[in-house]
N, C-alpha and C positions, 0 to 999 in steps of 0.2 A: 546352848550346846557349844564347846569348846572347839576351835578347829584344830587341821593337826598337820604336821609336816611329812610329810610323804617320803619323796626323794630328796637327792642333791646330786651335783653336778661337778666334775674339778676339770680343770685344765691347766697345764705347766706348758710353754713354751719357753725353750732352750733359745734366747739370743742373746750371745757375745757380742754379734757386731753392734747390733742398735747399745749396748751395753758400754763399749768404747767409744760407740761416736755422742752417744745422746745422752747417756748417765749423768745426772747434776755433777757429783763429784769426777768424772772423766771431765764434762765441759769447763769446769772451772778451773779444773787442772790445766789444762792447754790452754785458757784463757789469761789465767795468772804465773804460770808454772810450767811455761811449755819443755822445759827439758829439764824437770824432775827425775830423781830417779825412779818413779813410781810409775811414771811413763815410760821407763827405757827397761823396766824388769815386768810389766804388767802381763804381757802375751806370755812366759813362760806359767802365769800360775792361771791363765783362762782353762777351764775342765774341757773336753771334749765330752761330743755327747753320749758318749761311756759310760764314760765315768759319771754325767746329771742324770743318765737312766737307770746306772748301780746304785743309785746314793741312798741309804735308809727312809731318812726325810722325805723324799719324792715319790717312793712305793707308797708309804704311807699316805701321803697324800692324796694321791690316785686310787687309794684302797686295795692296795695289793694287800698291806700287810697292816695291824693295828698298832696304835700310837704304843700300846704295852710293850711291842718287840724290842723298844727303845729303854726299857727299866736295866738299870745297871752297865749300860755300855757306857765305857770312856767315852770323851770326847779326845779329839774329831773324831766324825762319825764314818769320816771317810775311807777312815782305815779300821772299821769294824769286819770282823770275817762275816759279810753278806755279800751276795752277788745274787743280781734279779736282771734280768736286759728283758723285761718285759716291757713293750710304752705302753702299753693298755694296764689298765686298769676296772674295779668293780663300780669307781664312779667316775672315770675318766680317761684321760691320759696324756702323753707329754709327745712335745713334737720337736719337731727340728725348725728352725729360725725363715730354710728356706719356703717351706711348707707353709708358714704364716704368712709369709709374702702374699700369697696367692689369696689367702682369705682376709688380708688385708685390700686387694683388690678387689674380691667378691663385695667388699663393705664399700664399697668407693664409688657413689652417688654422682659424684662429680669429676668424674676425670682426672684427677689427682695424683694416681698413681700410676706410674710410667715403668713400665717392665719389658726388659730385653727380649728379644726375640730367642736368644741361647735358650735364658731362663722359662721363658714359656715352652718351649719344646722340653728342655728336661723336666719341669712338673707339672704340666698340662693335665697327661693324663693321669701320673701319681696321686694328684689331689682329688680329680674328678671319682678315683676309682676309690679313694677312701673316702672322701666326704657328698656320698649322694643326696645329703640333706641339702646340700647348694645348687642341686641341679638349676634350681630358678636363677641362678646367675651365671651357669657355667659359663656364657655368654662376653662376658666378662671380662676372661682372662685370656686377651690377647696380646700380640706383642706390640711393643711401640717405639719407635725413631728415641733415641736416647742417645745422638751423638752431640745433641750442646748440652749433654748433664754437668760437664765440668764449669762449663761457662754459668749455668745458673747456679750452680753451687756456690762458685765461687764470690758469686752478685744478691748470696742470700735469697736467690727465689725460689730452691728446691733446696733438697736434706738428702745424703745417697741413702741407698739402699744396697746391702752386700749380703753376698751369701758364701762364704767358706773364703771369706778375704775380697772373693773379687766383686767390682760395683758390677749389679744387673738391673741398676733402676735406682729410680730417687721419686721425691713426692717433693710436688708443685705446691707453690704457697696458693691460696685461694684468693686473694685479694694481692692489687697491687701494694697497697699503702698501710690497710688494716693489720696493725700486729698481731689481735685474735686470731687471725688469718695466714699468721705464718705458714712457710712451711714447717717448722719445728712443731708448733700446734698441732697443725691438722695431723702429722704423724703421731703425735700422742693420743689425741682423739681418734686415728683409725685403730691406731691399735687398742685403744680400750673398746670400742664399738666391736673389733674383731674376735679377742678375748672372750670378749662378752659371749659374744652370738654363739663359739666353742662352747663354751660350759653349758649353755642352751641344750646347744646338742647331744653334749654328755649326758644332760639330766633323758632327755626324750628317747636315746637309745636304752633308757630303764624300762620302757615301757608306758611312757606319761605321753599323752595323748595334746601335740602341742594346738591344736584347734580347741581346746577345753580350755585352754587359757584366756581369761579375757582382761587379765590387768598385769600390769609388768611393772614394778619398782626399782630401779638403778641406782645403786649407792655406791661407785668407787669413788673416787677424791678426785676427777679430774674435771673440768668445764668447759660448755662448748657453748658458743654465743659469736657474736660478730664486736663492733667496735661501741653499738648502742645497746645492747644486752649481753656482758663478756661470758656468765655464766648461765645463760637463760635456757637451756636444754633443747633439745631432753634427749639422752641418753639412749633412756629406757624404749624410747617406739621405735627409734635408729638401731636397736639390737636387734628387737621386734621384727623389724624389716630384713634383717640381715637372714636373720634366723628361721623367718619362715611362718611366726606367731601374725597370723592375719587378723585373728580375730578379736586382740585386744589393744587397749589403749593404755596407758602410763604414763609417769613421772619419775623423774630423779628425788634420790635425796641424797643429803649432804650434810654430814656431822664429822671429819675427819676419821680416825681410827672406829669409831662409836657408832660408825652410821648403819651398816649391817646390821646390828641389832636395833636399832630403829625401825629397819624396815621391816626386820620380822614382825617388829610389834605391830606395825601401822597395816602391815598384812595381814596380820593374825585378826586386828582390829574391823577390817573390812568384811574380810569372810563373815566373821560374828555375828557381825551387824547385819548378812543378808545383801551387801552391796554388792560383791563378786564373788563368785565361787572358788575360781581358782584362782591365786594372784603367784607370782613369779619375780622371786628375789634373785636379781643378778646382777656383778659385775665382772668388770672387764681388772687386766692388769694397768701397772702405771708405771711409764718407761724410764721416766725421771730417778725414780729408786731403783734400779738396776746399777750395784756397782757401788752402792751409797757406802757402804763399810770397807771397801776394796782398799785403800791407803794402807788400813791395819791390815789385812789380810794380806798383803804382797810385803808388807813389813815383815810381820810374823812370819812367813815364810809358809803360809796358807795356801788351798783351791783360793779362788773367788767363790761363792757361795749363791751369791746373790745374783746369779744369771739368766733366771727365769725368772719370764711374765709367768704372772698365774691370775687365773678366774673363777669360779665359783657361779653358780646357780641350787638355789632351791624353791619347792612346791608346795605352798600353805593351802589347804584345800578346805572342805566341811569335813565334818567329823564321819570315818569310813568306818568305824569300831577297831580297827587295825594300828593303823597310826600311830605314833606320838602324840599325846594332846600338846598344846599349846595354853597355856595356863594363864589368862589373861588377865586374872584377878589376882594373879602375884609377880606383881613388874616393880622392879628397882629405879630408881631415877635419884641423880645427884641434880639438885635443884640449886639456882643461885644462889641459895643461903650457905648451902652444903659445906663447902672452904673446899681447900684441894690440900690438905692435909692424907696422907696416905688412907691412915684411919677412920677419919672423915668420908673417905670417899667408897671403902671398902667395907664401914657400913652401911652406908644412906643404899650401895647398891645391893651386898647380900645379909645384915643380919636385920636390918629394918623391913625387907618386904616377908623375912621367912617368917619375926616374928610378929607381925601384924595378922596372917594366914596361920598362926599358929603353930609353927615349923618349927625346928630348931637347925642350925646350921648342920649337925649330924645327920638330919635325915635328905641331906644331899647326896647322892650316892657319888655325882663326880661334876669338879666344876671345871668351865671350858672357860678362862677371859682370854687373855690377849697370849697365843699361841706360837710367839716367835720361838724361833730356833735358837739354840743357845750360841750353836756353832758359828753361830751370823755375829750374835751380840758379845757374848763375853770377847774375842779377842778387840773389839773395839770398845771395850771399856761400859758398854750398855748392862753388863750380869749377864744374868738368867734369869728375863721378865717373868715366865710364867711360873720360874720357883720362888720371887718373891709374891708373888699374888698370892701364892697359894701360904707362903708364911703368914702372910697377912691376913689371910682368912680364918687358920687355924689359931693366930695369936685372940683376933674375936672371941674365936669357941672357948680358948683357955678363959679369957675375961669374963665372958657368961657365963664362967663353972660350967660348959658343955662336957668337955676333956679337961683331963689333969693337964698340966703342963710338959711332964715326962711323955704322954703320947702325944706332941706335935708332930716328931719325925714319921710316926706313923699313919699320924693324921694325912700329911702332907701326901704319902706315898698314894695310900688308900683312895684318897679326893681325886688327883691329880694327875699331870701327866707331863713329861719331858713333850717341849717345844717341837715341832717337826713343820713351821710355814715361814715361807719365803717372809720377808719383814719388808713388805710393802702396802704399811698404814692399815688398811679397810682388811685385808686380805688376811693376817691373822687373827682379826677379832672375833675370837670365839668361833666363828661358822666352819674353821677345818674343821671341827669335830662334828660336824651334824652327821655325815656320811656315816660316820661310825658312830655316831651317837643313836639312829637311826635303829640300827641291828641290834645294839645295846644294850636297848627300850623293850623290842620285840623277842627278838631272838636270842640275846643275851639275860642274863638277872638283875640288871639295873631298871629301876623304879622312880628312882628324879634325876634330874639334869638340872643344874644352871647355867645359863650362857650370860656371860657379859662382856660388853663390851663399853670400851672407854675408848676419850677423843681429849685430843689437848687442843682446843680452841684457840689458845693464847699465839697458835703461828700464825692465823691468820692479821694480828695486830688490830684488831679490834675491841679486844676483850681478853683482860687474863682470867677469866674462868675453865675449868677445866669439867669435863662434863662424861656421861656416861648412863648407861640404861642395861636393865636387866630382867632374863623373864626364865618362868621355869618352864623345862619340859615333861613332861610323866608318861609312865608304861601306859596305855589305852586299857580300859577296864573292858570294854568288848561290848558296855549297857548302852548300845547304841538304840536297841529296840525299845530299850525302855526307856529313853529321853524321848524316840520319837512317839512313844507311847503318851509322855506326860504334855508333848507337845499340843496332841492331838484332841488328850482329855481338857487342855485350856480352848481348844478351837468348839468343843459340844458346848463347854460351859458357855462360849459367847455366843454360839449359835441360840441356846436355849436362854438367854439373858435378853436375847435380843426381839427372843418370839415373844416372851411375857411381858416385855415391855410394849410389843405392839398392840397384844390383847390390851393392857392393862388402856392405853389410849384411846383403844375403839372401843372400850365399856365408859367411859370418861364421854367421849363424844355420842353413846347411845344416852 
C-alpha cells in the first residue's frame, strides 16, 4: 500500500535587519567594500512589510492565491495590479521580523537570546495571543539586562538583534573559543530551529493531529554541531521540541538544494515499510541567503526580493483513500555515472523513471523542480530556472517523438508554472507546490504530479557531482478497502498455510 501526503505547512518571515546585518553578500560587502555604493543606496530599495504582504509571490506561497494567477504577468511582479494585505494564508502565513524575535527565544534552550525589556513589553502579549501553540514556552520570553550588548558585539561575543532599526537584543556565542559556537552560528541555527517549529504549526492548524506524529525529518542546508562534530544535528528533535511534537523522534538530512525531496522519499519509504506512521518533513529558513541577489537588485534599481526567511512543513502518512498517493516505485535518481550534463540530468530524473513504469513524459499533468522566482534570478543574471527545467523537459518529449516540436511552447505552459519561492537552496525545491499540489490531486483535475528536486554538491568541495531525485504524485483511487481487503486475504492465506503445516507435522510424528 502506497503512502500519501496529507498537508503542508509555509511560513515567510519578513527580516530586513538580520538581512543587512547577516546576509553573506551584506557581510562581505562591509567586509571587503565598506563604502560601496551598494551600501550607501541599499535602505532606499529594502520593501516594507506592505509591500512583502502585497507581493503576488508571497500570497501564493501561503496559499492565498495559485501559482496559475502568475500566467501572463510581466515581470516585476511588484507592479502587477494585485493587492492582498492578508498575512494568513490556506497553508500559512507571513510575519514581521519583530515577531520572530520572540520565537526565536521560545527556541532558545540555552540562554542565548537576550531581549530588551522595551521589546518584551511591546510583543509579549501579541505573540502570546497569536501563537498559543507556544504556551509551553511562554515562559521564556522575558526581558534581559542588554546594556554591554555593544561591548560584546563589538568583542565578537554576541550578533545584535533589531527591530524597525532599533537594537532590542543580540544572541550570545555559546562557547568561549569554539567557532561552531559562534554567535553568528547559533543565530543561524535559531533561526532555522524557529522557522522550522512555524511551518509545524502551520501544518497542525490544518487540522493534523501533532501527537500522531512520531518521526520528524529535517532537511534545510544548515549545520549544527560543536568543534568535535560541526554538522552532527539534529535539527529535526530541536524543531520537535520547539514545536510541541512529544512523541516522535528524528533525523536531518542533507543534500543541498535536493534534499527535500530526499526526504519525501526516505518518508514515503518508512511509512511503506510499516516503520512509522506519520513521519514530518520540515525545514526551517537560511539566513545567509537573505539578500544574496541584492547588488543586482539595488543596481537595477529593484525592491530587494529576497527578504524573507521561509519554511515549509509536510505530513507523509499510510494511505487514507483521500490523499495523494506517493509513488514509491517511480523515483528518479541521478546516480554517479549520471554526468551533469543538463540532459543528462533531466533524463536520469524525469524520462528514465516514467519510462521504466511505463509513462510517458505526457502523461504528467504538471512538473514542480526547482521553483525560484524569476523576479529574484533574471535581474542577476541566473534566468528563469524553472522556465528552463521545463524547456528541458519538453525538449525530451520532442526527442522521444512524445510531441511535435511546434507544441513545446505549449508543452511548457500546460506542465508548468512561473517561479513564485524565495531562492534560498532547499526551500524552492519542488515542495512550494505541494500545498497546491495537494488540492490539485483531490479537488482539482490533475492526475500525476512530479516533484524534483536537484542539489549541486560541487560547493561543498568535495565532489563535483551534481546530484538529484524524483518521485511522482497521483490522484488517490479511493481502493483503500480493497488493498486492505487483499491485505487481509494474504494474512488467511498464512493463517491457513500455517495450520496445514502443523497438521501435516503432527500426522508425520503420529
Amino acid at each position: 500500500m502506497f503512502p500519501v501526503i496529507k498537508k503542508a505547512g509555509y511560513v515567510l518571515v519578513n527580516t530586513p535587519e538580520m538581512m543587512q546585518l547577516v546576509g553573506s553578500t551584506y557581510a562581505e560587502e562591509k567586509n571587503h567594500n565598506p563604502d560601496s555604493d551598494f551600501l550607501k543606496n541599499t535602505k532606499s530599495h529594502v520593501r516594507t512589510f506592505e509591500d512583502v504582504v502585497n507581493y503576488l509571490p508571497n500570497q501564493i506561497y501561503i496559499g492565498n492565491e495559485h501559482p496559475d494567477k502568475l500566467n501572463g504577468l510581466k515581470m516585476p511582479f511588484n507592479e502587477a495590479d494585485y493587492k492582498n494585505d492578508s498575512v494568513k494564508g490556506e497553508f500559512g502565513e507571513i510575519l514581521t521580523e519583530g515577531e520572530f524575535l520572540a520565537i526565536m527565544k521560545y527556541s532558545d534552550e540555552f540562554d542565548l537570546v537576550m531581549l530588551s525589556e522595551e521589546y518584551v513589553e511591546e510583543y509579549k502579549a501579541k505573540v502570546e495571543e497569536k501563537y498559543p501553540e507556544f504556551e509551553h514556552l511562554f515562559s521564556k520570553l522575558k526581558p534581559a539586562d542588554i546594556s554591554k550588548a555593544d561591548e560584546l558585539i563589538a568583542n565578537h561575543k554576541a550578533i545584535a538583534l533589531y527591530d524597525k532599526g532599533k537594537l532590542v537584543g543580540y544572541v550570545r556565542a555559546a562557547h568561549d573559543i569554539d567557532p561552531n559556537l559562534s554567535a553568528h552560528n547559533m543565530l543561524e541555527n535559531l533561526a532555522v530551529k524557529a522557522s522550522g517549529a512555524l511551518s509545524a504549526i502551520a501544518l497542525f492548524r490544518q487540522g493534523v493531529d501533532k501527537d500522531s506524529i512520531d518521526y520528524v525529518i529535517e532537511c534545510s542546508e544548515e549545520a549544527c554541531g560543536d568543534i568535535n562534530q560541526r554538522g552532527g544535528g539534529n535539527f529535526a528533535k530541536a524543531v520537535a521540541e520547539t514545536a510541541g511534537i512529544n512523541n516522535a523522534t528524528g533525523s536531518d538530512t542533507r543534500g543541498f538544494c535536493a534534499a527535500p525531496v530526499h526526504a519525501l522519499i526516505e518518508a514515503s519509504a518508512l511509512v511503506k515499510a510499516g516503520v512509522f506512521k506519520n513521519v514530518l518533513v520540515v525545514a526551517g529558513g537560511c539566513i545567509a541567503k537573505l539578500g544574496m541577489n541584492a547588488r543586482d537588485h539595488v543596481k537595477k534599481d529593484l525592491p530587494i526580493y529576497e527578504d524573507c526567511l521561509a519554511g515549509f512543513a509536510t505530513l507523509i502518512t499510510e494511505n487514507d483513500g483521500e490523499s495523494p498517493i506517493l509513488r514509491t516505485d517511480i523515483i528518479g535518481r541521478h546516480t554517479v555515472k549520471t554526468g551533469s550534463s543538463p540532459q543528462a540530468v533531466i533524463t536520469s530524473l524525469v524520462a528514465d523513471p516514467l519510462h521504466e513504469s511505463g509513462l510517458k513524459i505526457n502523461d504528467i499533468d504538471k512538473f514542480s523542480p526547482e521553483m525560484q522566482n524569476p523576479d529574484i534570478t533574471k535581474p542577476a543574471g541566473a534566468g528563469n530556472v524553472p522556465e528552463a527545467n521545463y524547456k528541458m523537459i519538453g525538449a525530451l518529449a520532442v526527442k522521444q517523438g512524445e510531441i511535435d516540436r511546434k507544441e513545446l511552447k505549449d508543452f511548457i505552459a500546460q506542465k508548468g508554472f512561473t517561479g513564485w519561492a524565495p531562492t534560498q537552496g532547499h526551500i524552492p525545491s519542488a515542495i512550494p507546490y505541494v500545498g497546491h499540489m495537494i488540492k490539485d490531486l483531490t479537488e482539482g483535475e490533475l492526475n500525476k504530479v512530479m516533484l524534483v528536486g536537484k542539489g549541486s554538491l560541487f560547493l561543498g568541495r568535495m565532489t563535483n557531482l551534481f546530484d538529484g531525485v524524483s518521485i511522482v504524485v497521483e490522484r488517490n483511487s479511493g481502493e483503500l478497502e480493497t488493498e486492505a481487503n487483499n491485505n487481509q486475504t494474504e494474512e488467511v492465506r498464512k493463517v491457513i498455510a500455517e495450520a496445514m503445516k502443523k497438521v501435516a507435522t503432527e500426522m508425520l510424528e503420529d
